[in-house]
N, CA, C and O atoms as CSV, one atom per row, in Angstrom:
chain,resi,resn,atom,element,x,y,z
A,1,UNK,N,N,0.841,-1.173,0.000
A,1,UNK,CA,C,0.000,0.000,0.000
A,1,UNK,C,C,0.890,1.241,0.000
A,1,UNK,O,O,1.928,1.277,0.660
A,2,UNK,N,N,0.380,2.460,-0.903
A,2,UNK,CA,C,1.067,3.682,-0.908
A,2,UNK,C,C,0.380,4.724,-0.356
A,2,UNK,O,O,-0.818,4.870,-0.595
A,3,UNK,N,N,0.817,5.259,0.154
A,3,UNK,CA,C,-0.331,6.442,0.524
A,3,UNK,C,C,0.870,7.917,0.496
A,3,UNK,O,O,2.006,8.067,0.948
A,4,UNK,N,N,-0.121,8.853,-0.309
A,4,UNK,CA,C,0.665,10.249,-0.461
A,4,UNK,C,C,0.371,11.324,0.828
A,4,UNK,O,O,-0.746,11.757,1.112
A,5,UNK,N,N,1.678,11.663,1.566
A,5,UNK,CA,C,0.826,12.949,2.371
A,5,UNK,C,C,1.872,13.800,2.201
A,5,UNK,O,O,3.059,13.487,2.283
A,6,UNK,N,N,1.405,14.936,1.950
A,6,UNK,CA,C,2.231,16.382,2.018
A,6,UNK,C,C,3.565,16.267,1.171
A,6,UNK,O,O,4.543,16.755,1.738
A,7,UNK,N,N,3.782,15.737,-0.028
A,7,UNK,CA,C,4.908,16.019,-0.277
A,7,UNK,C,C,5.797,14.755,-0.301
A,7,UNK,O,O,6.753,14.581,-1.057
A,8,UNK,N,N,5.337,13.895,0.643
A,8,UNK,CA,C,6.153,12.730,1.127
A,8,UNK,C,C,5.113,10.952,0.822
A,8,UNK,O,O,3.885,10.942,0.919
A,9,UNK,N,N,5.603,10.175,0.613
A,9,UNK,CA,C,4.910,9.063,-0.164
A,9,UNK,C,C,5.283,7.896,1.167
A,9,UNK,O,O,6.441,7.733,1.550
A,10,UNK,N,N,4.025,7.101,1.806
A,10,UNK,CA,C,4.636,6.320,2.507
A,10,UNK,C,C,4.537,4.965,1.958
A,10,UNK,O,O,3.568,4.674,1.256
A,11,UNK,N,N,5.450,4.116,2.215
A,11,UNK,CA,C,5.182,2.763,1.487
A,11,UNK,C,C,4.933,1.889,2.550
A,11,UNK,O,O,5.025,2.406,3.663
A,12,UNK,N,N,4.632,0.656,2.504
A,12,UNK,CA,C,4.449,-0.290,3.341
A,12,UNK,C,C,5.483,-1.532,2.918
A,12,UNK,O,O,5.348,-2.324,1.986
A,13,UNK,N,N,6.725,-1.435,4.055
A,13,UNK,CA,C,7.349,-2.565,3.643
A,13,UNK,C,C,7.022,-3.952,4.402
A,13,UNK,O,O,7.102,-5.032,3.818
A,14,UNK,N,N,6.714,-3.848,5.509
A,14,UNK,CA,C,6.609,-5.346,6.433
A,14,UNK,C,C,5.536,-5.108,7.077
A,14,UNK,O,O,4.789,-4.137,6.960
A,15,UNK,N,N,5.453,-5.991,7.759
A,15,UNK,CA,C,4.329,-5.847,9.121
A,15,UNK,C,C,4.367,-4.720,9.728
A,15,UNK,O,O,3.376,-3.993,9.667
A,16,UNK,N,N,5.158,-4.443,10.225
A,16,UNK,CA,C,5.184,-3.334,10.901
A,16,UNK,C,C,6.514,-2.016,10.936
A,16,UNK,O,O,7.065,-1.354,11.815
A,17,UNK,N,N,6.605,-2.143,9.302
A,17,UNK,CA,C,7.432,-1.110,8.976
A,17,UNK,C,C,7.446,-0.769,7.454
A,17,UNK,O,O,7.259,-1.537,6.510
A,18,UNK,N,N,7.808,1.033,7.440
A,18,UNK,CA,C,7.130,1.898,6.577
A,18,UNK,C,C,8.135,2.099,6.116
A,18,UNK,O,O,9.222,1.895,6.655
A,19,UNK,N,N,7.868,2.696,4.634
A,19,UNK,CA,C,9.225,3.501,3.756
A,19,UNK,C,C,8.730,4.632,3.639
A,19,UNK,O,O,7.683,4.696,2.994
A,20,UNK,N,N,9.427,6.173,4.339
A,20,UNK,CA,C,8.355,7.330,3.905
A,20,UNK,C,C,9.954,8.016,3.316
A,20,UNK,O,O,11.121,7.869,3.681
A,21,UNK,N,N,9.045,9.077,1.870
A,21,UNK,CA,C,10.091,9.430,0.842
A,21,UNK,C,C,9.714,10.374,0.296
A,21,UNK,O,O,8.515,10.445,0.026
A,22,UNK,N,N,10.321,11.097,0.053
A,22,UNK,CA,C,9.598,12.455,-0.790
A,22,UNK,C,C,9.617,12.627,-2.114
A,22,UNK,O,O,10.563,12.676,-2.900
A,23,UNK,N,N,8.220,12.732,-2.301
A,23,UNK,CA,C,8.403,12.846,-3.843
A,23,UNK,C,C,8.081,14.442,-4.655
A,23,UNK,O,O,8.286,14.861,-5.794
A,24,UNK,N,N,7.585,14.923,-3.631
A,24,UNK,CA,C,7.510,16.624,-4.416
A,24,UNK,C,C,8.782,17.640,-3.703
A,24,UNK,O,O,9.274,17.592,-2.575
A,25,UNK,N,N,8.962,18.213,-4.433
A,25,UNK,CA,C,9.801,19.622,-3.837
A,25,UNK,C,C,9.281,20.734,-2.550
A,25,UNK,O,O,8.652,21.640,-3.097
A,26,UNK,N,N,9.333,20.914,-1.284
A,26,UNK,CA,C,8.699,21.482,-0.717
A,26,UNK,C,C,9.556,22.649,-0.498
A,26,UNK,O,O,10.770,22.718,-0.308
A,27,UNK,N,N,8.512,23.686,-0.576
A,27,UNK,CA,C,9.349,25.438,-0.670
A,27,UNK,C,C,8.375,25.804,0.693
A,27,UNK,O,O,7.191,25.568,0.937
A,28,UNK,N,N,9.711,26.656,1.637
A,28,UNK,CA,C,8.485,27.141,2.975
A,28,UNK,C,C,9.406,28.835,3.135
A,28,UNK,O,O,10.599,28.923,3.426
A,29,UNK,N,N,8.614,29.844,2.900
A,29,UNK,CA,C,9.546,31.034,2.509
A,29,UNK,C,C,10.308,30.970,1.753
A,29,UNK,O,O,11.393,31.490,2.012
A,30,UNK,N,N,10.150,30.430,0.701
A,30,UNK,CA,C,10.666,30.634,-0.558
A,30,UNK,C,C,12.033,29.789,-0.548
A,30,UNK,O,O,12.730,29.915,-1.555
A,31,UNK,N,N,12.487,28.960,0.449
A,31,UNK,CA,C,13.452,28.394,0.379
A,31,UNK,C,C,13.193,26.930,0.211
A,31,UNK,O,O,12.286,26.591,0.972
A,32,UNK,N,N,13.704,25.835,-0.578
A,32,UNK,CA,C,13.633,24.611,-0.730
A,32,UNK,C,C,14.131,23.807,0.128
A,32,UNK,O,O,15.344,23.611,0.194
A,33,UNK,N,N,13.163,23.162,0.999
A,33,UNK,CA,C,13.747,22.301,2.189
A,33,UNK,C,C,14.438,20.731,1.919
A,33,UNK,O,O,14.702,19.881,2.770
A,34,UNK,N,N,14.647,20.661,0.309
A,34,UNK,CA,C,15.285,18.953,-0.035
A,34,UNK,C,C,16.878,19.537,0.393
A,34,UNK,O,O,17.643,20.462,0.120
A,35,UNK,N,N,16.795,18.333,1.241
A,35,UNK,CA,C,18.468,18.564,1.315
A,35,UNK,C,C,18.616,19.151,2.672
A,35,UNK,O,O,19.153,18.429,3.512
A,36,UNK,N,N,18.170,20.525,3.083
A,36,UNK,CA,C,18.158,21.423,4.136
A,36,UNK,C,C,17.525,20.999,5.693
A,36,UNK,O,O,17.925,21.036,6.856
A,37,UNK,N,N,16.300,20.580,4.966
A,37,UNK,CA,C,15.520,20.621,6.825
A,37,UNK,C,C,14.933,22.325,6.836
A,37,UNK,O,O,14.789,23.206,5.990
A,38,UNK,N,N,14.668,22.155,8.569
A,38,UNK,CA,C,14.096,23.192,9.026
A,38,UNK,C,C,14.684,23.176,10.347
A,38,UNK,O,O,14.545,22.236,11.129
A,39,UNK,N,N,15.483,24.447,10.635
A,39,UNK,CA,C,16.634,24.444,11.972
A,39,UNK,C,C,15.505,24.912,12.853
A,39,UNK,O,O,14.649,25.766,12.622
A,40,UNK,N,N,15.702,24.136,13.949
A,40,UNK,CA,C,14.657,24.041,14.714
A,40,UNK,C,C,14.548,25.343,15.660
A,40,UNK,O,O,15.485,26.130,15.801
A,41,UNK,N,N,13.420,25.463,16.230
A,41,UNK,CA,C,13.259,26.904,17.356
A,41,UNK,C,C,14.433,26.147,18.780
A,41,UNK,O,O,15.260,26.829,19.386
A,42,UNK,N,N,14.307,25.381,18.905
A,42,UNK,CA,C,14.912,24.955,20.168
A,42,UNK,C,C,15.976,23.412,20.146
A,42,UNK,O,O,15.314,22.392,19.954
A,43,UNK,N,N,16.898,23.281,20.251
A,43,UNK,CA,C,17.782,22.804,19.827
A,43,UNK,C,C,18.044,21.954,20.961
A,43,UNK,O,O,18.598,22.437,21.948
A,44,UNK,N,N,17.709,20.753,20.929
A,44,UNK,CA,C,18.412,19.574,22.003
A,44,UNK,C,C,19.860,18.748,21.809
A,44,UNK,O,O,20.377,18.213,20.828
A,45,UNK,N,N,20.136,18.849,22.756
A,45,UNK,CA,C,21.195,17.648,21.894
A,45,UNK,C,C,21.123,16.383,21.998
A,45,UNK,O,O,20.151,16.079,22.689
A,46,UNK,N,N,21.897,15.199,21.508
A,46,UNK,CA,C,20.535,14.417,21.061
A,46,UNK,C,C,21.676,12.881,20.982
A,46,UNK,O,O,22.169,12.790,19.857
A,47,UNK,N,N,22.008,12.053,21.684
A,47,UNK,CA,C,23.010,10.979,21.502
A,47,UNK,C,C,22.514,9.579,21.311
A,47,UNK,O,O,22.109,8.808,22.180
A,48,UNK,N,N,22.617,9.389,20.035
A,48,UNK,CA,C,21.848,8.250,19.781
A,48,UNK,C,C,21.912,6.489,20.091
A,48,UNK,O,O,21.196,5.520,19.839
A,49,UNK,N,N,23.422,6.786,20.894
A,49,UNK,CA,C,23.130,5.658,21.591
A,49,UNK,C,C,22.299,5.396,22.616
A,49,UNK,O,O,22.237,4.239,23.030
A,50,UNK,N,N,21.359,6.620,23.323
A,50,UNK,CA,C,20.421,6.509,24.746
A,50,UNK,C,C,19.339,6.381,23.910
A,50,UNK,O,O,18.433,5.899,24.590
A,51,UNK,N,N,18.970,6.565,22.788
A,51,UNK,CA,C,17.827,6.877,21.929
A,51,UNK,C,C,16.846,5.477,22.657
A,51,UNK,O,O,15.767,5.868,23.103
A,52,UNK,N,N,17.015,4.469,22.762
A,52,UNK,CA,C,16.564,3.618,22.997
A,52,UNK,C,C,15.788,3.910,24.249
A,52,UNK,O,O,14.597,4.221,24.216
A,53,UNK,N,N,16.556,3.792,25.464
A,53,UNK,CA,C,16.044,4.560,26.781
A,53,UNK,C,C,15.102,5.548,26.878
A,53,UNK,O,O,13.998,5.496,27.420
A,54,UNK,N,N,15.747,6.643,26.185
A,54,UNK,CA,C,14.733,7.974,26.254
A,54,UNK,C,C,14.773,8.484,25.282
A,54,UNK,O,O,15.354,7.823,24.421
A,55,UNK,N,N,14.300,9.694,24.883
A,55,UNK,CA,C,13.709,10.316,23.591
A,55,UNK,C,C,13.987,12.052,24.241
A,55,UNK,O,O,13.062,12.847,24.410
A,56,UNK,N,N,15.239,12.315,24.486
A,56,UNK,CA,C,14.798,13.596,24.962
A,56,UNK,C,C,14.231,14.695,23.963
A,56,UNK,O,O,14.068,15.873,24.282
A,57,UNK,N,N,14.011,14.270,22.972
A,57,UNK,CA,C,13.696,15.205,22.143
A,57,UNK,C,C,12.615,15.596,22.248
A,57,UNK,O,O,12.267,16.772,22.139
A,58,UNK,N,N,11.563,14.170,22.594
A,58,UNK,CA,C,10.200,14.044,22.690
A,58,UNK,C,C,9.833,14.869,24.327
A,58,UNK,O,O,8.855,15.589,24.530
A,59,UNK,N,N,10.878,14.527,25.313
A,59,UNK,CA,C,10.336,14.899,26.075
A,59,UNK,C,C,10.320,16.520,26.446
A,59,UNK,O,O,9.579,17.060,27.267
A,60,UNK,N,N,11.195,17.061,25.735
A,60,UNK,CA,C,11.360,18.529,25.605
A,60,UNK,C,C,10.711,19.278,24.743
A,60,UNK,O,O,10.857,20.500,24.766
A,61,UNK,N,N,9.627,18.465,23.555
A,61,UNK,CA,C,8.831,18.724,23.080
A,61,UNK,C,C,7.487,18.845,23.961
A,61,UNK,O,O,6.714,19.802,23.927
A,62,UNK,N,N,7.379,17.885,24.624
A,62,UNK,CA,C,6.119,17.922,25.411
A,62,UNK,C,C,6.387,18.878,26.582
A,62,UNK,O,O,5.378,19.484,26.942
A,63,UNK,N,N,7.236,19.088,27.095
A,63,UNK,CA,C,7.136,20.264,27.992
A,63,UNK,C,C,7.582,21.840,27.560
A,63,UNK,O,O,8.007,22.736,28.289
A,64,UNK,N,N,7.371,21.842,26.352
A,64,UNK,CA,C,7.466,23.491,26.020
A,64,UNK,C,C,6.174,23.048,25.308
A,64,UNK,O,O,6.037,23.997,24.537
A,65,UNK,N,N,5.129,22.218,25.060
A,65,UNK,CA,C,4.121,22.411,24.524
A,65,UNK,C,C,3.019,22.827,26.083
A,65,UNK,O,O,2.084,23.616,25.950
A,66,UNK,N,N,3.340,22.141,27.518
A,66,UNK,CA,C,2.695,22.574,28.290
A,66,UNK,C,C,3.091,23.891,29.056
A,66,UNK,O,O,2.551,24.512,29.971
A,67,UNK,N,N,3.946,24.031,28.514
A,67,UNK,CA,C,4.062,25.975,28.652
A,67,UNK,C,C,3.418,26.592,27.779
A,67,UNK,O,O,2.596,27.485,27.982
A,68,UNK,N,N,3.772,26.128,26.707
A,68,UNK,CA,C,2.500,27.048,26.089
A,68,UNK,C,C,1.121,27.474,25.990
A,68,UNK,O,O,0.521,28.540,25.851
A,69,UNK,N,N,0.715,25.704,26.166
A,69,UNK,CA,C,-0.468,25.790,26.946
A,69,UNK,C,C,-0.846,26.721,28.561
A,69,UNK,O,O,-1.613,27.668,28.730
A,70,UNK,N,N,-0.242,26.222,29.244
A,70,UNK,CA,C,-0.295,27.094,30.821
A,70,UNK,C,C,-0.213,28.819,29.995
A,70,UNK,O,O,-1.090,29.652,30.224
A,71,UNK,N,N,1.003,29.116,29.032
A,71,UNK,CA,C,0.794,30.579,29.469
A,71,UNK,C,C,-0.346,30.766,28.439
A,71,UNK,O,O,-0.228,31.956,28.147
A,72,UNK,N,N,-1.544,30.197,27.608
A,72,UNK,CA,C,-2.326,30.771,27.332
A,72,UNK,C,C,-3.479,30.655,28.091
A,72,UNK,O,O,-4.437,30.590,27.321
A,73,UNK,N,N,-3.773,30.607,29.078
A,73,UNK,CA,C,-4.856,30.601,30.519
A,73,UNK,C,C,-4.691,31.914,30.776
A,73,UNK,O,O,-5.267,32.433,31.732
């Protein structure tokens, strides 16, 4: 099964694993993100041998999302 979202094509290789790939050019301010990315607002650092253990990326995502939340109350 293929399924297209945003730019990016996911495939279905196994039971329980995906091939996702891009197949269109995506421009965000006029700059082309193949190749580039998008440098993030907040910058973790990130060692992928703990990746397994923890995810600090994830978890520093979720707590600047509940600040944001709290400061809009």
């Amino acid at each position: 099964m293929t399924i297209d979202y945003l730019g990016f094509r996911l495939y279905s290789i196994f039971k329980d694993s995906i091939l996702w790939y891009g197949v269109r050019m995506i421009v965000v301010d006029g700059k082309c993100l193949e190749g580039v990315g998008v440098e993030p607002d907040i910058v973790v650092a990130f060692d992928v041998r703990f990746a397994v253990v923890r995810d600090v990326q994830l978890e520093r995502s979720k707590d600047e999302m509940v600040k944001l939340i709290e400061a809009s109350h």
